[in-house]
C-alpha positions, 0 to 999 in steps of 0.5 A, a space after each residue: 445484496 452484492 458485497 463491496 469491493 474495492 479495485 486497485 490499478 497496477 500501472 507498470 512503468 517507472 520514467 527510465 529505470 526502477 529505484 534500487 530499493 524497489 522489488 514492485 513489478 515495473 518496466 522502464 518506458 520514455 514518456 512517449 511509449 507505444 506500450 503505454 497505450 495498448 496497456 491502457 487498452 488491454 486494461 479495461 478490456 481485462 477490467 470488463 471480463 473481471 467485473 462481469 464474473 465477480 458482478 462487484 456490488 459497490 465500489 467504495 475506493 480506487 487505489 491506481 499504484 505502480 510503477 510510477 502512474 505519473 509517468 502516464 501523459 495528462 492525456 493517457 492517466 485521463 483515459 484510465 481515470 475515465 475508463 475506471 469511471 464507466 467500469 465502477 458505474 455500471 456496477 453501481 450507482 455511486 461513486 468511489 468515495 475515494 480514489 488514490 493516485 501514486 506519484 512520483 514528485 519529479 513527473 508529476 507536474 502541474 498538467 498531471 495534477 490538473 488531469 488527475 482532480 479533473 478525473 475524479 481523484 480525491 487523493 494524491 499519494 507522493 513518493 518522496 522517500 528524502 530529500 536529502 540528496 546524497 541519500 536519493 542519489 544512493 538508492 537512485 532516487 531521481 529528482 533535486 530537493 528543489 524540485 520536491 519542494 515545487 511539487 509538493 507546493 503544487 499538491 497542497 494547492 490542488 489536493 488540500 488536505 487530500 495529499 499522502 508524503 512517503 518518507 523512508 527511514 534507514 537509508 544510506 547517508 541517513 543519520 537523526 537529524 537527517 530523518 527529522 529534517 526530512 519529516 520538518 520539511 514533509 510537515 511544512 506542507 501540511 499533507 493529510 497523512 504521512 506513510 513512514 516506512 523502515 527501508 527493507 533490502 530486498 536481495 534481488 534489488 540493486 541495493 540489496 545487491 550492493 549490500 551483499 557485497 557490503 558496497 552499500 552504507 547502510 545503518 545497522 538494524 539496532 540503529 535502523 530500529 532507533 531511527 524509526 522510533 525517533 521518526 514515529 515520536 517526531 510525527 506524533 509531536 507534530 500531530 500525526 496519530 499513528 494508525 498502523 505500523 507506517 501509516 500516520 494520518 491528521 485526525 479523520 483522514 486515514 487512508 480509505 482503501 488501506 483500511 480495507 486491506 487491513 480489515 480483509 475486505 473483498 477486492 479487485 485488481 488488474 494489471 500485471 503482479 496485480 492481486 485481488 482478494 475475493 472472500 465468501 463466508 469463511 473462504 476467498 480466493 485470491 487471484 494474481 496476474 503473472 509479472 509479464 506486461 507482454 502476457 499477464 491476461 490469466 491469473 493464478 488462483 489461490 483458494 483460501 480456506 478457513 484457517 488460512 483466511 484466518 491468518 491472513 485476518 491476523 497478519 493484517 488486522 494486526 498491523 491497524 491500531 484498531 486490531 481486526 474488525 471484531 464483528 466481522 471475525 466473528 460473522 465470518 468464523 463464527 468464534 471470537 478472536 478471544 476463543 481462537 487465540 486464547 493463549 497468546 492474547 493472554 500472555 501478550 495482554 499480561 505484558 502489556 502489548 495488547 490494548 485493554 479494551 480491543 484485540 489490538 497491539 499496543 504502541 509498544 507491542 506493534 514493534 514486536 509484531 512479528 514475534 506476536 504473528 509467530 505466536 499467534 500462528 503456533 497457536 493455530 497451526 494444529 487446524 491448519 488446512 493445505 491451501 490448493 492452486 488452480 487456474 482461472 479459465 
C-alpha cells in the first residue's frame, strides 16, 4: 500500500512588497500580472512530473501558502484549486480531508472567500500579526484595524469554525496591553485556532536591517520573553489549548497538515523555496526548488540517512505537546526514544521539563526547547552519519 503524503503550494506573490519581518521566498506583482498566470501553468505541469515519480498514495491535506495566495484574483486561486482537485484525484480515490489556504486580511475580500469554499477549501488561515497601527505600519504591515475587523467578520461567515488568526508578539510599538488587546480582539471572532508567534528578526529582512543600525524599537529579549507568556496564559484563559510551541487551537481542531509536519510524515511541495520531505524506512530525502520563480524547475536533493532522520524527528516532534509519535519512532528506528536518548530524558524528566506519562516537553520546558534539542543532539552526535547532496534528474 502507497504511503500518504501530504502537498504544500508555494505561491510566490506578495500585493506590492514583502513585510519587513519577512524572510519567506516572494516577489512583488500588481493584481493583474502576467506572471501569475504562467506560474499557474508551470505549477501543475511540475505537480504532474513530481506526482508521477513519487506515485503518492493518499493525500490526506493541502496546505497553499506563500507569499501572499489572496493576492491571486477569484479566478486565478480557482484554476490552482481546480488543478490541485485533478492532481490528488488521480492519485487517490478521496478527497483531502483538509486543505488551507493563506491570506492576508487586506486582499482577501468577499470574492476570494466565495472562490476559495467553492473550490474545496476547508480552512482558512488569516495573517493578521496586530491591529495596533503604529505596530503594522513599523514592520509594513499594510491594511487599517477597520478593514481587518470586516475581513475577519467576513471568515467566520464563510469559514465558521474553520478559520486560523496569526498574531505576532514582540513587535515594535507593542507593550501588555497592546498584545492582550490584539488577542481580546482575535478572540471576539471566535476563530478555531490562533497561531501565536514571537517576532524573530532575521538580519537580511528590512527590520532586521533597521535593528542592526538600532533604527527599530524593539522590545528587549527579557521583555519579548515576558510578552509571550502573558499572550500564551491570555489564550489559555480564553479557551485555546496550546498544542505546540505558537499553535492554539479550540478542542479538536488543531491544524491537520501542521500535525503531519511535526510528526515527520512523508510530503510533497511545489513552487519555488518549496521543500518536500519523502521518508522510506529509516531514510527520506528531501527536496528544494531554487528561490527563482523565472527557473525553479530542478530541485536540490538532500539524502537523509538514519541518524539525521532522527534529529529531525526530535527537532519537530519536540515542539507538539504530544512529544513524536512513539509508535512510529519505533517502527521506523527499531529502538525507542527512551533507548536512544537515555541520558537527557532522564535529566530533563528529574526537572520537571518532560510529561510523566510521554516523551514530550512540559508547558514549562517548551520554553527551554532549544536548550533541550542541544542535549538531545550531544547525545547522538557520536553516531552521526554525513548527509550526502545530489541533483534530481
Amino acid at each position: 500500500m502507497k504511503a500518504p503524503h501530504s502537498l504544500y503550494i508555494h505561491i510566490p506573490f506578495c500585493e506590492n512588497k514583502k513585510c519587513d519581518y519577512c524572510d519567506f521566498y516572494s516577489v512583488p506583482v500588481k493584481k493583474v500580472d502576467t506572471r501569475i498566470e504562467l506560474y499557474i501553468e508551470q505549477l501543475f505541469s511540475e505537480g504532474r512530473q513530481l506526482f508521477d515519480k513519487f506515485q503518492p498514495g493518499h493525500i490526506p491535506t493541502v496546505y497553499i501558502g506563500g507569499g501572499t495566495p489572496s493576492v491571486l484574483s477569484p479566478g486565478e486561486i480557482s484554476r490552482v484549486l481546480k488543478g490541485i482537485n485533478e492532481l490528488t484525484a488521480s492519485f487517490s480515490s478521496s478527497r483531502p480531508a483538509e486543505v488551507t489556504v493563506e491570506a492576508n486580511p487586506e486582499s482577501a475580500d468577499e470574492a476570494f472567500m466565495e472562490a476559495i469554499r467553492e473550490g474545496g477549501v476547508t480552512r482558512l488561515s488569516l495573517g493578521v500579526q496586530t491591529f495596533h497601527g503604529p505596530s503594522r505600519e513599523a514592520v509594513g504591515r499594510i491594511g487599517k484595524e477597520i478593514l481587518l475587523h470586516e475581513r475577519l467578520g467576513l471568515a467566520a461567515a464563510y469559514f465558521p469554525g474553520a478559520f486560523s488568526i496569526d498574531l505576532i508578539s514582540g513587535l515594535p510599538g507593542q507593550n501588555e496591553k497592546i498584545l492582550l488587546d490584539d488577542i481580546a480582539a482575535a478572540v471576539s471572532f471566535k476563530p478555531a485556532h490562533i497561531s501565536f508567534y514571537a517576532l524573530t528578526v532575521e538580519p537580511e529582512t528590512a527590520l532586521g536591517i533597521r535593528a542592526l543600525n538600532s533604527e527599530a524599537l524593539l522590545p528587549s529579549s527579557d521583555e519579548a520573553e515576558e510578552l509571550w507568556i502573558t499572550g500564551r496564559d491570555a489564550l489559555e484563559d480564553a479557551g485555546y489549548g496550546q498544542y505546540e510551541v505558537s499553535s492554539f487551537c479550540l478542542p479538536g481542531r488543531e491544524s491537520r497538515h501542521n500535525i503531519r509536519y511535526w510528526q515527520m510524515q512523508s510530503w510533497l511541495a511545489l513552487g519555488p523555496a518549496a521543500s518536500g520531505t519523502v521518508i522510506n524506512g529509516d531514510r527520506a530525502f528531501r527536496y528544494t526548488f531554487p528561490q527563482d520563480l523565472d527557473d525553479w524547475f530542478k530541485p536540490l536533493i538532500e539524502e537523509l540517512d538514519a541518524i539525521t532522520l532522527m534529529k529531525e524527528t526530535f527537532l519537530m516532534g519536540f515542539r507538539y505537546t504530544k512529544g513524536p509519535d512513539e509508535d512510529l519512532f519505533k517502527r521506523r528506528f527499531h529502538r525507542s526514544i527512551n533507548e536512544l536518548i537515555p541520558n537527557t530524558m532522564k535529566a530533563w524528566r528529574d526537572r520537571g521539563f518532560l510529561q510523566r506519562d510521554k516523551c514530550a516537553l512540559s508547558k514549562e520546558g517548551l520554553l527551554l526547547l532549544n536548550r533541550f534539542l542541544i542535549e538531545v543532539f550531544e547525545e547522538l552526535d557520536s553516531v552521526n552519519v554525513p548527509v550526502s547532496l545530489c541533483i534530481f534528474a
